[in-house]
C-alpha positions, -999 to +999 in steps of 0.1 A: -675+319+187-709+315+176-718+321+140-742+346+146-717+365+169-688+358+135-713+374+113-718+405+134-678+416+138-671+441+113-656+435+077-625+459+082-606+462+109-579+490+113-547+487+136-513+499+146-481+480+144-454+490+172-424+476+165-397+477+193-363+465+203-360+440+234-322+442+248-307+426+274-273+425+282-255+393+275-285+384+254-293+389+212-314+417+208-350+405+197-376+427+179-411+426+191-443+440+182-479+456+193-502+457+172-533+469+187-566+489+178-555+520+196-546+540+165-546+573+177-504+578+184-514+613+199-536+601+225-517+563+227-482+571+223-460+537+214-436+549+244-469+543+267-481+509+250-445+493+256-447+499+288-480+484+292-471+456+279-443+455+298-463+455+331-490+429+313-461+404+310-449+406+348-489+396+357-477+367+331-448+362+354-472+362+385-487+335+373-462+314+363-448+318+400-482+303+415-489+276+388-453+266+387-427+273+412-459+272+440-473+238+426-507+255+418-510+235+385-532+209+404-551+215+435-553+179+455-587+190+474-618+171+465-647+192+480-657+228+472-646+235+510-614+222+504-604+238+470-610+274+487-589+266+522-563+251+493-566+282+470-564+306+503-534+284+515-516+295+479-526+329+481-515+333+516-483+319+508-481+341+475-486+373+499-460+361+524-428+356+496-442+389+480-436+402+509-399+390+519-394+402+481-407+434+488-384+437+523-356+428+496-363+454+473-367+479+497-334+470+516-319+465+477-336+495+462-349+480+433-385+476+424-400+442+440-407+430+407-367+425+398-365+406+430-361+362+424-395+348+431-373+315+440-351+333+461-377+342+482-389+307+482-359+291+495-349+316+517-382+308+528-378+278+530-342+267+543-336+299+569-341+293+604-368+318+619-337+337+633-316+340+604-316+377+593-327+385+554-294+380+531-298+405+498-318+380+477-307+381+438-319+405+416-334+396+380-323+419+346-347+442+334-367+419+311-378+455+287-356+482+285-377+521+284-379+530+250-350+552+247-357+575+211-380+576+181-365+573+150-383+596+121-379+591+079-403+599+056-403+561+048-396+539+078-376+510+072-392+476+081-378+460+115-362+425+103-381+399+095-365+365+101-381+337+086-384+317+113-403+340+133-426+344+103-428+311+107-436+315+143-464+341+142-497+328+138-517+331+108-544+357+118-519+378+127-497+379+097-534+381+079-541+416+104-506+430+100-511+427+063-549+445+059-543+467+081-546+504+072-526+520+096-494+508+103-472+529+129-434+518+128-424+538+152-395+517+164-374+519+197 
């Protein structure tokens, strides 16, 4: 960022804190949190904003599927004519297990997005062009819906382990400290 650009951002900022519960099954329950510049909870309920960010991380997931289990960290092409057929190849190929993921979840009835990426892959890969579609394996909910708000004239603080203070970086620590509007509302 440019100085000039530094200089022009405002001197206060006010933001909301969402706190909420991650729980899986089999797995500790972990507390997370929002905090964003929507401060309005009337108009941008914290139910909502989970889910957002719930569907944000699954683009996260996307990509992680073509840079990693696709091999789309490097492309090997050395023209400009060859990086685009290699980057069509990958997308083509991305389409084509969405869609044996999608046949899954349809045949499953699950959303696609519960259905193993990998799976697909394999299946893919190791089936003979005859071989009907076995029930490919389904992956936990990674969020849970918010369930309930819980209300108190003083909210209690979620937990704050020291090791995930030591995790979080400094600038936010620094925001969830000035800001002026913190919404607790927890899940």
């Amino acid at each position: 960022m440019s100085k000039l650009r530094w200089l022009a951002l405002p001197q206060e900022l006010t933001l909301r804190q969402i706190a909420f519960r991650i729980t899986r099954p089999g797995y500790r329950t972990h507390w997370a949190w929002i905090i964003t510049t929507l401060t309005d909870p009337q108009r941008y309920s914290a139910e909502e904003l989970v889910q957002l960010y719930a569907k944000r991380w699954q683009v996260e997931v996307q990509f992680r599927d073509l840079k990693t289990t696709l091999g789309l960290k490097k492309l090997s092409a050395k023209t400009a004519a060859g990086v685009r057929k290699e980057l069509l190849m990958f997308v083509l190929l991305y389409n084509l297990v969405r869609q044996v993921m999608l046949e899954s979840a349809r045949r499953q009835q699950v959303d696609a997005d519960r259905i193993s990426f990998i799976d697909a892959v394999r299946w893919m890969l190791w089936s003979s062009p005859t071989e009907p579609m076995p029930l490919l394996r389904v992956n936990p909910l990674r969020l849970q819906r918010p369930t309930q708000k819980l209300k108190s004239a003083q909210p209690a603080s979620p937990p704050a382990a020291d090791a995930e203070a030591q995790e979080c970086p400094q600038a936010l620590r620094a925001a969830q400290s000035t800001s002026r509007m913190l919404d607790q509302t927890r899940f």
